[in-house]
C-alpha positions as CSV (number, residue, x, y, z in Angstrom):
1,X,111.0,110.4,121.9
2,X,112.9,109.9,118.6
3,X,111.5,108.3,115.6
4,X,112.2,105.5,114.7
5,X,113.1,104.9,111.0
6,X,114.0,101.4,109.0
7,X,115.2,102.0,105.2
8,X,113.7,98.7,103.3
9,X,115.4,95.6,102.2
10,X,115.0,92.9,99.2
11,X,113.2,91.4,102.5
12,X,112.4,93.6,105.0
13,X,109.9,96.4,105.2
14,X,110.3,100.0,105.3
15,X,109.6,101.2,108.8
16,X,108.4,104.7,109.7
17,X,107.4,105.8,113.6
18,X,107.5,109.4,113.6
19,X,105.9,109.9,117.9
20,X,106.0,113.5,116.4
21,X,102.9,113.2,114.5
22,X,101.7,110.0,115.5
23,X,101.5,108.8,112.1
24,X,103.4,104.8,111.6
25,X,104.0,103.2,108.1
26,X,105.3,99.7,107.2
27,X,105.2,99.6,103.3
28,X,106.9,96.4,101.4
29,X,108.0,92.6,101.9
30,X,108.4,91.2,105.2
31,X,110.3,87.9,104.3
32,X,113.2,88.3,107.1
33,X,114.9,85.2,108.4
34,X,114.1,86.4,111.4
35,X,111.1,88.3,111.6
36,X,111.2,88.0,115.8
37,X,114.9,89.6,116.0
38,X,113.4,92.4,113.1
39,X,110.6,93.7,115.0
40,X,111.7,93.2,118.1
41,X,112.9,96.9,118.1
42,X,109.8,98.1,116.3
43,X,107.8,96.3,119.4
44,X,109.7,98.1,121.7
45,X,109.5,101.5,120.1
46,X,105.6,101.4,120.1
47,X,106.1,100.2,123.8
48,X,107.6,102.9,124.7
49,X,105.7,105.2,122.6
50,X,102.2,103.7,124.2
51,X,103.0,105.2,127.6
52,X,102.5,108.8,126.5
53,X,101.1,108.9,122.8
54,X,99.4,111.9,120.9
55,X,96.1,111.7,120.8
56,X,95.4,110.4,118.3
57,X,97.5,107.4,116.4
58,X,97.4,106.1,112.5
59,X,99.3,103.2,111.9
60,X,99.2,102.6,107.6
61,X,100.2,99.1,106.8
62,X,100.7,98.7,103.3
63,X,102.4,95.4,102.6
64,X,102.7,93.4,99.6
65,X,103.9,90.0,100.8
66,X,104.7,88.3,104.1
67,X,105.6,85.2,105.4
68,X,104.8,83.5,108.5
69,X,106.3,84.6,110.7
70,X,106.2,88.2,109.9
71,X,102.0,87.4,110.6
72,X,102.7,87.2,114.0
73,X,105.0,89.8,114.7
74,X,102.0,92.2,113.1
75,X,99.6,90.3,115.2
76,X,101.9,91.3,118.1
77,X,102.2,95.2,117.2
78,X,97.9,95.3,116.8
79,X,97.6,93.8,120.1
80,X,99.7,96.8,121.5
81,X,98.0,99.2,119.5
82,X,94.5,97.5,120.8
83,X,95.9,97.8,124.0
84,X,96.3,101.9,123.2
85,X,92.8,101.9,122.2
86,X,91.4,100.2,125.2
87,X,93.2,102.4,127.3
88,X,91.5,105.3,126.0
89,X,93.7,106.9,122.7
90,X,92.7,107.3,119.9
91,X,94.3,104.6,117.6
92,X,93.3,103.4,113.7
93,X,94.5,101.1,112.0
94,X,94.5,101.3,107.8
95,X,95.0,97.7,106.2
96,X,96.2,99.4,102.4
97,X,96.3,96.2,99.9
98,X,95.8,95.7,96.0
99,X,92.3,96.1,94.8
100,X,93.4,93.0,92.7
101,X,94.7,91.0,95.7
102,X,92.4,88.8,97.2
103,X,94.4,87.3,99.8
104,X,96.1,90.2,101.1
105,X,92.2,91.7,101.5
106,X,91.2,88.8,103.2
107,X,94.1,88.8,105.7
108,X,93.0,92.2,106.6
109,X,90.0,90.9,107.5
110,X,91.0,88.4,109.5
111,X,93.3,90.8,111.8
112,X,90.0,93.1,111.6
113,X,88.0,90.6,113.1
114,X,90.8,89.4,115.9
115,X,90.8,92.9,117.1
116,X,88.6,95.5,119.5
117,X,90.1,98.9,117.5
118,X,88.9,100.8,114.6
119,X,90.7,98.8,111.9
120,X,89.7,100.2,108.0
121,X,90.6,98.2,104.9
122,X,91.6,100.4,102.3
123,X,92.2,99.2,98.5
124,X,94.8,100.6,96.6
């Protein structure tokens, strides 16, 4: 499986899916227009990824801002990573934020406490 790799964007997110070491990274903004059409393909890649991952997965998500609609689409790629995890692999999630940020802390939280996979907050 190739990696799948997204250079970042005054409002999109750097994207890293390397299915060689199972290690994932988005790291900046997410403030598309359309966050749906953006990680569509990122959706898809994991996907296809969950039908025969390593075993063991670490998704880093290290964002400073996002809007909306970018919230869901996250939502979206923990559910498939839960789904992973419920299936047996080995999947953790790190929620990397801003010692000083509050909010972003707290939305970490919140996805932490929608979701049945090992899910560690990590300030930064």
């Amino acid at each position: 499986m190739r990696n799948l790799v997204i250079e970042p964007t005054s409002k999109t997110p750097k994207v890293i899916l390397n299915a060689d070491l199972g290690i994932f990274e988005i790291t900046g903004r997410s403030i598309p227009e359309d966050a749906i059409g953006f990680y569509r393909k990122v959706l898809d890649w994991i996907e296809e990824y969950s039908k025969s991952p390593l075993p063991e997965t670490v998704f880093k998500f290290q964002l400073e801002y996002f809007n909306t609609s970018s919230s869901k689409c996250l939502l979206d790629i923990f559910r498939k990573l839960e789904r992973m995890h419920k299936n047996g692999h080995k999947v953790q999630i790190r929620w990397h934020y801003d010692s000083d940020d509050e909010d972003m802390a707290e939305t970490g939280q919140d996805y932490q406490a929608l979701l049945d996979v090992p899910f560690e907050l990590v300030p930064v």
